[in-house]
C-alpha positions as CSV (number, residue, x, y, z in Angstrom):
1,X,0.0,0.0,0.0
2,X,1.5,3.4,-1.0
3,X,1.1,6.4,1.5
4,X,-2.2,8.0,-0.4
5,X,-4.5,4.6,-0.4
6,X,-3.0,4.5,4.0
7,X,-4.3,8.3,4.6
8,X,-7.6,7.6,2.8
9,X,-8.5,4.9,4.4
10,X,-7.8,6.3,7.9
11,X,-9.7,9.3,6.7
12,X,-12.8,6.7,5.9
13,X,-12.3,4.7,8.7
14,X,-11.3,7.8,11.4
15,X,-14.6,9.6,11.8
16,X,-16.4,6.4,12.8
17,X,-14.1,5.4,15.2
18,X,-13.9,9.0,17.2
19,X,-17.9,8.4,17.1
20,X,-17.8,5.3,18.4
21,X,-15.5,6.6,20.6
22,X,-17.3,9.4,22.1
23,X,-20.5,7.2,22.3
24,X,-18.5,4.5,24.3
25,X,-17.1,7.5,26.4
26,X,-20.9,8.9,26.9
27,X,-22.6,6.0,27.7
28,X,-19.7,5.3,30.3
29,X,-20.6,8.8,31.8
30,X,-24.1,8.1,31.7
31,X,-24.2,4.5,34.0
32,X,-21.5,6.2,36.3
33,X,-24.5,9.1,36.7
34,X,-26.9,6.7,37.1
35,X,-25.2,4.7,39.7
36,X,-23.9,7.5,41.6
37,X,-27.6,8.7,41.7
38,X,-28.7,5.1,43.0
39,X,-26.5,4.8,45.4
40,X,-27.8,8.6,46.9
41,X,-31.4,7.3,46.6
42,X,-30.6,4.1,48.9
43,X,-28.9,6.2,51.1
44,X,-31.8,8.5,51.5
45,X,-34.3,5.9,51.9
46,X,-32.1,4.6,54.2
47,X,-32.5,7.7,56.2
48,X,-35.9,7.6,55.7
49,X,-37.1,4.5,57.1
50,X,-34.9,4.8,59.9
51,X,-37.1,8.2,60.6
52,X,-40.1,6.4,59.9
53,X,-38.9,3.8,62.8
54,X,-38.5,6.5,65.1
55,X,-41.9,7.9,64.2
56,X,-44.0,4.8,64.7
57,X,-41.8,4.3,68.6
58,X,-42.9,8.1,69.2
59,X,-46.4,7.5,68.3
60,X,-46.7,3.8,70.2
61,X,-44.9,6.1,73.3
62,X,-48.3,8.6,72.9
63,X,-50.8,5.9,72.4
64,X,-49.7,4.0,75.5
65,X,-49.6,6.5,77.4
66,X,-52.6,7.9,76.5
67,X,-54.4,4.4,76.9
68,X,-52.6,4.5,80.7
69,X,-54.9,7.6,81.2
70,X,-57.7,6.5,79.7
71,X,-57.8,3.7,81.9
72,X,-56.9,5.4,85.1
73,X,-59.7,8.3,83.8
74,X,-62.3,5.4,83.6
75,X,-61.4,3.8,87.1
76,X,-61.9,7.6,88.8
77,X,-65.7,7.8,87.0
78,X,-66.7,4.5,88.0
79,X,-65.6,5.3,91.7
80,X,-67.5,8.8,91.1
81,X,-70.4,6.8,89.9
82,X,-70.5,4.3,93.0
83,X,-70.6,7.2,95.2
84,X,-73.0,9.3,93.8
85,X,-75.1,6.3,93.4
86,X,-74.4,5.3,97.4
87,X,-75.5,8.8,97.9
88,X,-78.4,8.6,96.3
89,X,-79.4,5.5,98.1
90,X,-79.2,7.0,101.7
């Protein structure tokens, strides 16, 4: 092969090749995105279930407590109930 048929067919073949090139390169950039971004979003949810943990102990913390009183509120009217109606018997 002489030196003109070498250059022409690097000039044919070239072009391709930086495309492919940059597409390979692009694509590359685009799963590293996507993974980085993944990885953020497991993280957060992470995060966010362990808040939603804390949540639901909070708010079993309230309703058992507020049952406690409920219950000690409902002993004190029955007592005030059997008095008033001992009273009313006398």
């Amino acid at each position: 092969m002489d030196i003109d048929s070498t250059v022409g067919v690097i000039e044919r073949i070239g072009v391709p090749i930086v495309c492919l090139g940059f597409c390979g390169w692009y694509i590359r950039y685009l799963s590293d995105q996507f993974r980085d971004e993944r990885k953020q979003r497991a993280e957060q949810e992470i995060q966010n279930d362990q808040q939603l943990i804390e949540l639901v102990k909070a708010s079993s913390d309230a309703l058992l407590q507020m049952k406690t009183a409920l219950v000690e509120q409902t002993s004190a009217m029955r007592e005030l109930v059997s008095k008033l109606d001992t009273k009313r018997g006398r």
